[in-house]
Each structure stands twice: as structure tokens, then as C-alpha cells.
C-alpha positions, 0 to 999 in steps of 0.5 A: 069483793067477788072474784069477777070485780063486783062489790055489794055496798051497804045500799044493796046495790051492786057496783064496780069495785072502784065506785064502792070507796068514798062517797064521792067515788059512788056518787061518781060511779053511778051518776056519771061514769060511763053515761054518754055526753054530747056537750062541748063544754063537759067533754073539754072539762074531761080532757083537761081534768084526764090531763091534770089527774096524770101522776094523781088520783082521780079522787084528788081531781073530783074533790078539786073539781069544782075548784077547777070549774071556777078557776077556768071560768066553768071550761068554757074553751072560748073564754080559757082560748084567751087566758094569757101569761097573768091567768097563768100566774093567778091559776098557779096561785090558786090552792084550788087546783092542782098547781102544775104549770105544764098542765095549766098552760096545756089546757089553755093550749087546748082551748085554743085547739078547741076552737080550731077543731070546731071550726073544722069538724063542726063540735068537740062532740062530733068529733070524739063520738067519730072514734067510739068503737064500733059495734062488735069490736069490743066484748059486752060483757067486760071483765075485770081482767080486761078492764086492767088489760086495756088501758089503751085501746086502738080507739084511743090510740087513734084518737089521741094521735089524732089530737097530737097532731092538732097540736093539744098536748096531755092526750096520750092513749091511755088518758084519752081511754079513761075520757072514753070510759068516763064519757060513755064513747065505751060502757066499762061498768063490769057485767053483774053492776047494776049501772051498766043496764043503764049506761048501755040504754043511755048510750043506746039513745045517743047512737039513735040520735047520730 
């Protein structure tokens, strides 16, 4: 690993140190990682899988993820909003997913959220994209010292205030930066990867569509 964070795997592609593991991990790193998502229902997928990976890897989660998807009925929030005490029971039988009741009742919790943030603020979209950080405000080319520095941001400590306060609950500041990260409100890739360019043209064409 060079002194600035960067890996060159065995493809010749140079990548975040993180995203050069498993295969699962590169295939994340580079096809999904930091590229931005406008989607309601990936966007709540996210923030319910942050909340389950708290304590675990996020490796644990992605090789669950699929599990996760079809035990939640794909995160669609309007179907997860009318879970009740049986699906909790079911969901808490499931060796598909991690089994912890605080975070499966959190995320039906947070559908039901869900629905009262988008009746108020028109889309989950509209309103997470409301705290990417403005231009400016953050440096473009990101280190790897920074990157273990900012676990939390002001961005993510404002946001995830903000959805306390709207009752969702597993949305503390720094697990609400790792959503960021992941849905490219900010582009983490480390300067020398060989997605960030791409991350960066993708989110470019996002702002051009607000």
C-alpha cells in the first residue's frame, strides 16, 4: 500500500485500500461506493443497513444483503411501515440477516418515519441531498488521514439531529456520514483511485439535475 492510501490490485487498477480485499469489497468499491443515488428506496435500504452493520463489518452486511432484501420485502418503506409484532418474530427467525431485535424494530420504525418525511418533504431524496456539503467546504482531494479523522462531519451531525428529531432512531452522526459516503452526497474515493473521476463526473450530473 502506498503511503497516501491507494492499492494497485492485480487488474492494474488502482483503488482505495479498503476496496482492494474481498471481491465483494472491490465490486463495491467500484461499482457502487461513492457513486450518487436519487432513489427512495435504495437511499432507505442504506440507512437501514448503516444501522444494522453498527457493532460489525460492512462485509458482514453486504454478504447479508441480499438476505436483508428479501426479508424486507426489497426496503420498499411503504410495505416495511405495516410490519407488525409476527414480522418481528419471523425477521428475528431469520438466519439471513442479522438477528438483533433493537435494530429490526428500528427499521420498521424508520419506514413508518419514512412515510411522514415524504409526505412533509416531498422524497427521502429531496431531503438527504438537502445536507450535501456545499461546494468548497470540503477539500477535493481527500487523504487517508482525513478520511480516518472524519468519521463525522457537520453535514452528518446536522443530518442525523435532524432525523432524531423526526423520531428514526440508528442514525447517529457517524453512521449517517458512512450513508453519505456510500451515496455519493460526498466522493471519499482517495485522490490517485481510479474511480473517484467517476464518482465525481456521476455526482456532477446529479447537481446539474437539482
Amino acid at each position: 500500500m502506498s503511503p497516501d492510501g491507494i492499492v494497485s490490485g492485480e487488474d492494474g487498477i488502482a483503488r482505495c485500500a479498503w476496496g482492494s480485499g474481498s471481491e465483494e469489497y472491490r465490486r463495491y468499491h467500484d461499482e457502487e461506493w461513492g457513486f450518487p443515488v436519487t432513489d427512495d428506496v435504495r437511499l432507505f435500504e442504506k440507512l437501514c443497513l448503516e444501522g444494522f452493520q453498527a457493532g460489525l463489518s460492512w462485509l458482514t452486511i453486504l454478504r447479508k444483503r441480499e438476505g436483508f432484501r428479501r426479508a424486507f420485502t426489497g426496503f420498499d418503506f411503504v410495505e416495511v411501515a405495516e410490519f407488525g409484532p409476527p414480522d418481528v418474530e419471523r425477521l428475528l427467525g431469520d438466519a439471513s440477516i442479522v438477528r438483533h431485535r433493537g435494530k429490526v424494530e428500528s427499521t420498521i420504525n424508520n419506514a413508518r418515519r419514512c412515510l411522514e418525511l415524504v409526505e412533509t418533504e416531498g422524497s427521502l431524496a429531496r431531503y438527504v441531498w438537502g445536507f450535501e456539503p456545499l461546494p468548497g467546504t470540503r477539500s477535493e482531494q481527500v487523504t487517508l488521514a482525513e478520511r480516518r479523522a472524519n468519521a463525522e462531519t457537520s453535514e452528518s451531525r446536522a443530518l442525523a439531529k435532524d432525523l432524531k428529531r423526526r423520531g428514526w432512531s440508528f442514525v447517529g452522526p457517524t453512521t449517517v456520514y458512512a450513508f453519505m459516503q456510500a451515496m455519493g452526497l460526498v466522493n471519499d474515493h482517495l485522490d490517485g483511485c481510479a474511480v473517484r473521476v467517476r464518482c465525481e463526473a456521476a455526482r456532477s450530473k446529479v447537481s446539474e439535475r437539482r
